[in-house]
KOLVEX-234474 format. One record per residue (C-alpha): residue number from 1; chain; x, y, z. Coordinates in steps of 0.001 Angstrom, whole numbers, plus 500000, padded with zeros to 6 digits. Layout:
REM KOLVEX-234474
{pt NUM, "A", {X, Y, Z}} ...
REM end
This chain:
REM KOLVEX-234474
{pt 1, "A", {500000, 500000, 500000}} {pt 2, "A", {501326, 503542, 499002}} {pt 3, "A", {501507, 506145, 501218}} {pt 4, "A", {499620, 509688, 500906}} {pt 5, "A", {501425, 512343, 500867}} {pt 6, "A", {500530, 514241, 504464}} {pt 7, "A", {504076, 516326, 504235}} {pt 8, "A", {501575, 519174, 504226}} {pt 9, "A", {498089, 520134, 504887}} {pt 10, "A", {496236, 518075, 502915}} {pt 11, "A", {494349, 520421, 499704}} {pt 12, "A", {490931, 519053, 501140}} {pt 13, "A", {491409, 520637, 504547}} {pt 14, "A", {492472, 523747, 503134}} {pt 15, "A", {489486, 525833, 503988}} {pt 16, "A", {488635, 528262, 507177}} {pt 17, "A", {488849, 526529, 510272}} {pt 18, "A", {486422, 529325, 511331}} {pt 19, "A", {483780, 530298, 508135}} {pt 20, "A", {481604, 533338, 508852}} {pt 21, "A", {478634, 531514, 509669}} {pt 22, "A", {480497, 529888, 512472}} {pt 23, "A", {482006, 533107, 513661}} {pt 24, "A", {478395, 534820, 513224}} {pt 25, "A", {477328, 531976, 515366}} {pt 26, "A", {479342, 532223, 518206}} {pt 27, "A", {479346, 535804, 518381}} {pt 28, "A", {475349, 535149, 518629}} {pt 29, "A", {475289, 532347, 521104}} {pt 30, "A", {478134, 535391, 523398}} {pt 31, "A", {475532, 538128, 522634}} {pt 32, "A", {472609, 535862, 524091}} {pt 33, "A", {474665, 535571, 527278}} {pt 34, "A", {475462, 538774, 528036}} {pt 35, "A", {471554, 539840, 526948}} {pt 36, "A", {470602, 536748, 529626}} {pt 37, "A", {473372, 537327, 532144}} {pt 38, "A", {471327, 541427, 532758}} {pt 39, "A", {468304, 540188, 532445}} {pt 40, "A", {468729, 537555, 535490}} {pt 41, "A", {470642, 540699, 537434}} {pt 42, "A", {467651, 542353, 537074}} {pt 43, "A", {465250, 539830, 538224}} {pt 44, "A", {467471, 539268, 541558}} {pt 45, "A", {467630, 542839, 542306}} {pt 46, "A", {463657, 543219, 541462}} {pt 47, "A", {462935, 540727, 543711}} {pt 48, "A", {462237, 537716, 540955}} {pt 49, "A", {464673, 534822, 541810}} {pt 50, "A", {462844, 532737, 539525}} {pt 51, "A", {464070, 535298, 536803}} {pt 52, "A", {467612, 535420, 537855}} {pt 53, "A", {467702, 531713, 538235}} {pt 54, "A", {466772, 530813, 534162}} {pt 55, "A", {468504, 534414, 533437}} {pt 56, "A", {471753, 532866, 534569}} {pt 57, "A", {471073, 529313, 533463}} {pt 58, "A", {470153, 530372, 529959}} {pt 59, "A", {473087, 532645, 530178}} {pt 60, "A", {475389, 529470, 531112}} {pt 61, "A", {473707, 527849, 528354}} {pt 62, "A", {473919, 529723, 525289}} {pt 63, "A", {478221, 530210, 526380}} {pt 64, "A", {478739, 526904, 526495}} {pt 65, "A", {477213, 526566, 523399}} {pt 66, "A", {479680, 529591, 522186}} {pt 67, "A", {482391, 528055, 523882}} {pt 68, "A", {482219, 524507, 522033}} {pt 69, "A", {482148, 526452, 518836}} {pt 70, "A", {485423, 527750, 519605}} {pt 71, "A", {487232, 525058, 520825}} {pt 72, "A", {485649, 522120, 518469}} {pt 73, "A", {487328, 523920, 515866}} {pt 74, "A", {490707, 524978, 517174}} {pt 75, "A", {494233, 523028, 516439}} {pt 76, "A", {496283, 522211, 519163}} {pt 77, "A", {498958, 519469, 519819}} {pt 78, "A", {498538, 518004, 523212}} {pt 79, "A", {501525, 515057, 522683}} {pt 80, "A", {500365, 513814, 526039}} {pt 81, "A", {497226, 512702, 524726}} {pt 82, "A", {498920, 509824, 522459}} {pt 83, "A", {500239, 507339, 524866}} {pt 84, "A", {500779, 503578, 525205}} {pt 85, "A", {497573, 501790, 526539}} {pt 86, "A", {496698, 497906, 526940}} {pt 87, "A", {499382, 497007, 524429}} {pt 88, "A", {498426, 499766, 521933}} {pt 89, "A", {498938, 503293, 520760}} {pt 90, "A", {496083, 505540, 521779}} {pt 91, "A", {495431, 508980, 521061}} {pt 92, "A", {492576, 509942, 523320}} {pt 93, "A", {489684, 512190, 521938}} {pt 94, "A", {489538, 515644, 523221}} {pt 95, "A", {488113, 515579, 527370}} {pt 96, "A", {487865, 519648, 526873}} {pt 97, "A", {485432, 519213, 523939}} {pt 98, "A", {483731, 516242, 525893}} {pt 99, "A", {483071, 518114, 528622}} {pt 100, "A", {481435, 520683, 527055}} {pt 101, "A", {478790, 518376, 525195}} {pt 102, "A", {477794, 516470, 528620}} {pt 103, "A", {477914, 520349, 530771}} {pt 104, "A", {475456, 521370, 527841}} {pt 105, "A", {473343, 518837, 528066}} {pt 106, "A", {473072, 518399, 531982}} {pt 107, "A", {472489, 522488, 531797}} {pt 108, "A", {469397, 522008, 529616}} {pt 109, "A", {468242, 519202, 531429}} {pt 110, "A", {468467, 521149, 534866}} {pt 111, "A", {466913, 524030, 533207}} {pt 112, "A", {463946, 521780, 531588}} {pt 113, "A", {463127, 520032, 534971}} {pt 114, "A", {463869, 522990, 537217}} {pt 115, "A", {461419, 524962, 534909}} {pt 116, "A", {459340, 522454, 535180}} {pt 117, "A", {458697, 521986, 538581}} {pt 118, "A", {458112, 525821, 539616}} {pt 119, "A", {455294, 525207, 536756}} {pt 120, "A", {453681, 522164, 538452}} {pt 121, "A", {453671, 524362, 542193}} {pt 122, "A", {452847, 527239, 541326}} {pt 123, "A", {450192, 527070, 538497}} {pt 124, "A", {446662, 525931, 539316}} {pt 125, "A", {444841, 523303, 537002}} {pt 126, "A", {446067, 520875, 535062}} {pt 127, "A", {450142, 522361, 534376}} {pt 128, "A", {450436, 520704, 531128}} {pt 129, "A", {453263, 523649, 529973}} {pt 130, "A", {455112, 521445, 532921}} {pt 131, "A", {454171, 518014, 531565}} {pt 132, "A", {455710, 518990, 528378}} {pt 133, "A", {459066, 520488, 529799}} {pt 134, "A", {459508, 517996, 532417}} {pt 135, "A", {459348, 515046, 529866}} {pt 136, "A", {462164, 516592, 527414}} {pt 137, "A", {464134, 517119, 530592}} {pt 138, "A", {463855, 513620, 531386}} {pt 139, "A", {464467, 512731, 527672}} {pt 140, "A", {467785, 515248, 527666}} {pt 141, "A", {468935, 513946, 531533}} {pt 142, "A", {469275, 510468, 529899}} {pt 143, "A", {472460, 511384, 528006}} {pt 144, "A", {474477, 512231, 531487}} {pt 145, "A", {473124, 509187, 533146}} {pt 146, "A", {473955, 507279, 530038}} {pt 147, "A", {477507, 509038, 530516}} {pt 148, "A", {477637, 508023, 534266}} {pt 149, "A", {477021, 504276, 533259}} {pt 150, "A", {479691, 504298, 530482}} {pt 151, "A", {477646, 503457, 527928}} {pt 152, "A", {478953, 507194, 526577}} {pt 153, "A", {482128, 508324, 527016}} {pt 154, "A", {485325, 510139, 526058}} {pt 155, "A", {486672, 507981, 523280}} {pt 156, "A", {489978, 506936, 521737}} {pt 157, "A", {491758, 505180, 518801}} {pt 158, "A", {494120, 502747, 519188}} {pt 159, "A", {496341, 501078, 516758}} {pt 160, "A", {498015, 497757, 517544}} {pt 161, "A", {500121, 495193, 515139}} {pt 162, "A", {497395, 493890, 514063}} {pt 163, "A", {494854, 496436, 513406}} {pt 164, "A", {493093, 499319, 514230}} {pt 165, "A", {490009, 500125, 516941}} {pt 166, "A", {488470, 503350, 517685}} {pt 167, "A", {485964, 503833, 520242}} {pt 168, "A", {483576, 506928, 519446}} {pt 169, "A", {481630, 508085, 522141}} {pt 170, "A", {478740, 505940, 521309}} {pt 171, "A", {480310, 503143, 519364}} {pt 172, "A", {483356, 500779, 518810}} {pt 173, "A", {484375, 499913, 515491}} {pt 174, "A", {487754, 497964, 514583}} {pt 175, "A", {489808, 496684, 511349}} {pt 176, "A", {492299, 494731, 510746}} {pt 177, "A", {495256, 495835, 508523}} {pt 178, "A", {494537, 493131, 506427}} {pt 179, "A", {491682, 495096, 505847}} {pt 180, "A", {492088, 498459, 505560}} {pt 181, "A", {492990, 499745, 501726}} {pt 182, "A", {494248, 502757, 502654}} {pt 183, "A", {493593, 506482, 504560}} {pt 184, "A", {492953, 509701, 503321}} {pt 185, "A", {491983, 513233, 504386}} {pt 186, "A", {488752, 514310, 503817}} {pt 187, "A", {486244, 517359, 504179}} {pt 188, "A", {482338, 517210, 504972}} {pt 189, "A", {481864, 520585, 506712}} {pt 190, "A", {484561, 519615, 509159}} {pt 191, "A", {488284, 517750, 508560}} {pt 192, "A", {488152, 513849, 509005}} {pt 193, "A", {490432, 511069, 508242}} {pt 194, "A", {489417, 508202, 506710}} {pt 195, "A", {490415, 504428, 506935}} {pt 196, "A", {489142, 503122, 504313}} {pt 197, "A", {488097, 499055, 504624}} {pt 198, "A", {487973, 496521, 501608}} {pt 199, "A", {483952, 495883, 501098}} {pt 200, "A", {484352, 492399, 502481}} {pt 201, "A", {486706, 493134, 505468}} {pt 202, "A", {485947, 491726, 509001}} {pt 203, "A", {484752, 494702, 510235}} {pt 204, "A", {483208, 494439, 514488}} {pt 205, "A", {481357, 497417, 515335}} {pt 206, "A", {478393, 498010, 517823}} {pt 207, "A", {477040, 501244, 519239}} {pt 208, "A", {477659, 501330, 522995}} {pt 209, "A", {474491, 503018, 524040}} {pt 210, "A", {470424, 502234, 522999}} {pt 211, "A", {469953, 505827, 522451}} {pt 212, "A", {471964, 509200, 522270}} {pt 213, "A", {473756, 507701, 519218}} {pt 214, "A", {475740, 511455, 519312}} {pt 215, "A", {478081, 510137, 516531}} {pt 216, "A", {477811, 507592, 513751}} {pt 217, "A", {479028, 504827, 512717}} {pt 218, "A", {479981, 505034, 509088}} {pt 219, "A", {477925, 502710, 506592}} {pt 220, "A", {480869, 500634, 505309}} {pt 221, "A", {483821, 499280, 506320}} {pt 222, "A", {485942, 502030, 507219}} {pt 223, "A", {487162, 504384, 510507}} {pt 224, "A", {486277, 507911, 510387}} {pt 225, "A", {487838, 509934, 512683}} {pt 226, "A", {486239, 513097, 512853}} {pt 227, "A", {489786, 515720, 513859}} {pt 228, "A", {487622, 517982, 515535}} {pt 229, "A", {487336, 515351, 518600}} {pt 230, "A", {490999, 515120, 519061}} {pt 231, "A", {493409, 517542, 520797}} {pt 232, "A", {496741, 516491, 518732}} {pt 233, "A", {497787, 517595, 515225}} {pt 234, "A", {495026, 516974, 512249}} {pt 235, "A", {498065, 516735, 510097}} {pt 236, "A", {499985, 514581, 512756}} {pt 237, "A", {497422, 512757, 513223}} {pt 238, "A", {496429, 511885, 509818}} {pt 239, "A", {500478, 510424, 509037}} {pt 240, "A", {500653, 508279, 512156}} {pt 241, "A", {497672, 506349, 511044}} {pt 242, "A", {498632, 506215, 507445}} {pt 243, "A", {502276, 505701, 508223}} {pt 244, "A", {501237, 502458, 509927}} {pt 245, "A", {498806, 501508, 507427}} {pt 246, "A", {501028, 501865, 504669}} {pt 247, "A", {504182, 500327, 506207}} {pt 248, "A", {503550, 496832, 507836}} {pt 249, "A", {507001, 496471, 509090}} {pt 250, "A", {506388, 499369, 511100}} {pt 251, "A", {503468, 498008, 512918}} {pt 252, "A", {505606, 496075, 515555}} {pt 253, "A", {506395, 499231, 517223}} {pt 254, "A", {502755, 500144, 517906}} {pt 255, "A", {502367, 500031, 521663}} {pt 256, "A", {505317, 500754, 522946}} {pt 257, "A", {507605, 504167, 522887}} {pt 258, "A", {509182, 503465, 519649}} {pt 259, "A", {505593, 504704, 518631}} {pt 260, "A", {505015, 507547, 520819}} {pt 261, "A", {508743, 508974, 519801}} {pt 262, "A", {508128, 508552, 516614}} {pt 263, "A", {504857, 511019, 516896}} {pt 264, "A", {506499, 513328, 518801}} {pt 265, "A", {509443, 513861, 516159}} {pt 266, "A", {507080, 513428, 513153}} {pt 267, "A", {509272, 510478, 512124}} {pt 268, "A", {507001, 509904, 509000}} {pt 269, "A", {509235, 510470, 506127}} 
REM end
C-alpha cells in the first residue's frame, strides 16, 4: 500500500477553520449571554429569583454553546494525549470538547426540569406547559446518566500490530490491517480522516448506548475519525495512522515508545 502524501496540509482541509457563519454563530450564542446574564441581574435585584435563576442558566447555556464552537474547531497538539495503553497506541479524543457536550446537556436538562417543577407548584389546574418540559428534561437527563454508566464516554483510537480500533463516544468499530485499503483526508463541513476498509473486510462494530447515538458509525467498512474530537495535530494525526497503514514492518512498534517517539518527532518520512 502507498503512502499519501501528508508532508503538508492536505488540499481538502484547506478551507477556514472558522467560516463566517460559524464566527456569526458564536458571536450570537456570546451576545445571548450577556443579553441573559442582565436580564437575570435584574430579576434578583427586582425581587424575581425565579428570573435570575433561568437568566443565569440560559446565560450558562447559550456560552457553552459559544464556547464549544470555539474550541471544536481549534488546532492544538497536546503530545500527552497519544500514549501507550493495553498494548496499543492511543490517542485519546479531546476531554475539553467532551466536557462541554455532557455540561450542555446536563444544563438544559436542569433548566427543563427545574422549569418544570416551579410550573407544576405554582400554576393551578392541570400544568400541562410542565408536563411537556419535564418530559424533554427527562428525555435530555438520559444522556448524562447514560455518561455516568459508560455506555457514553470520552473515546479513543488505538492502533496495535494487528489492526486498528476506535471507540467513538457511542460506538466501537475495529479493522484489521489486512483490511484496511488505505487512509485519506477528507472534508464534509469539518476535517476527518478516513480508513478506508475493503467491502468484504471483518469489520466488528456496535454502538455502545440504545439511544443518544451522538456520533455515527459510518455505513461501510471504514474508521472515520472526525479531527475535531481530538486535541493532537490533524496533520499529525492523519500520518501516524497512514504511516502504519502503509508500512507493515512498522506496525511492531505500535504500543510501545518506539511509537510515541516517533509522533512526537514526526518520524514519518
Amino acid at each position: 500500500m502507498q503512502s499519501s502524501d501528508l508532508s503538508a496540509t492536505p488540499n481538502d482541509w484547506r478551507v477556514p477553520r472558522y467560516s463566517a457563519a460559524v464566527i456569526a454563530t458564536v458571536a450570537f450564542m456570546f451576545v445571548q449571554g450577556v443579553v441573559a446574564i442582565v436580564v437575570g441581574a435584574a430579576g434578583w435585584l427586582a425581587g424575581e429569583p425565579a428570573v435570575a435563576r433561568y437568566g443565569l442558566g440560559y446565560a450558562l447555556l447559550v456560552v457553552l454553546v459559544g464556547v464549544f464552537g470555539i474550541v471544536s474547531r481549534r488546532n492544538i497538539d497536546r503530545v500527552s494525549d497519544v500514549r501507550t495503553a493495553g498494548g496499543a497506541t492511543e490517542i485519546r479524543q479531546s476531554s475539553a470538547v467532551w466536557v462541554l457536550i455532557v455540561s450542555m446537556m446536563t444544563c438544559l436538562a436542569a433548566l427543563a426540569l427545574g422549569a418544570a417543577m416551579e410550573i407544576a407548584l405554582h400554576q393551578s389546574g392541570f400544568p400541562g406547559a410542565s408536563v411537556v418540559l419535564g418530559v424533554f428534561g427527562i428525555a435530555v437527563a438520559t444522556m448524562p446518566m447514560l455518561v455516568v454508566a459508560r455506555r457514553l464516554r470520552r473515546g479513543w483510537v488505538r492502533l496495535t500490530p494487528s489492526g486498528i480500533t476506535h471507540r467513538g463516544w457511542a460506538f466501537e468499530s475495529s479493522l484489521g490491517w489486512e483490511g484496511v485499503a488505505g487512509a485519506k483526508p477528507a472534508f464534509n463541513g469539518y476535517r476527518m480522516l478516513l480508513v478506508i476498509g475493503y467491502a468484504n473486510a471483518d469489520w466488528p462494530h456496535r454502538y455502545t448506548a440504545p439511544f443518544w447515538r451522538i456520533d455515527k458509525l459510518p455505513p461501510v467498512p471504514m474508521i472515520e475519525l472526525d479531527c475535531r474530537k481530538f486535541d493532537v495535530d490533524e496533520v499529525a494525526l492523519a500520518q501516524l495512522v497512514d504511516f502504519y497503514a502503509s508500512y507493515p514492518d512498522t506496525r511492531g512498534e505500535l504500543g510501545t515508545e518506539a511509537a510515541i517517539a516517533r509522533f512526537r518527532d514526526r518520524a514519518y518520512g
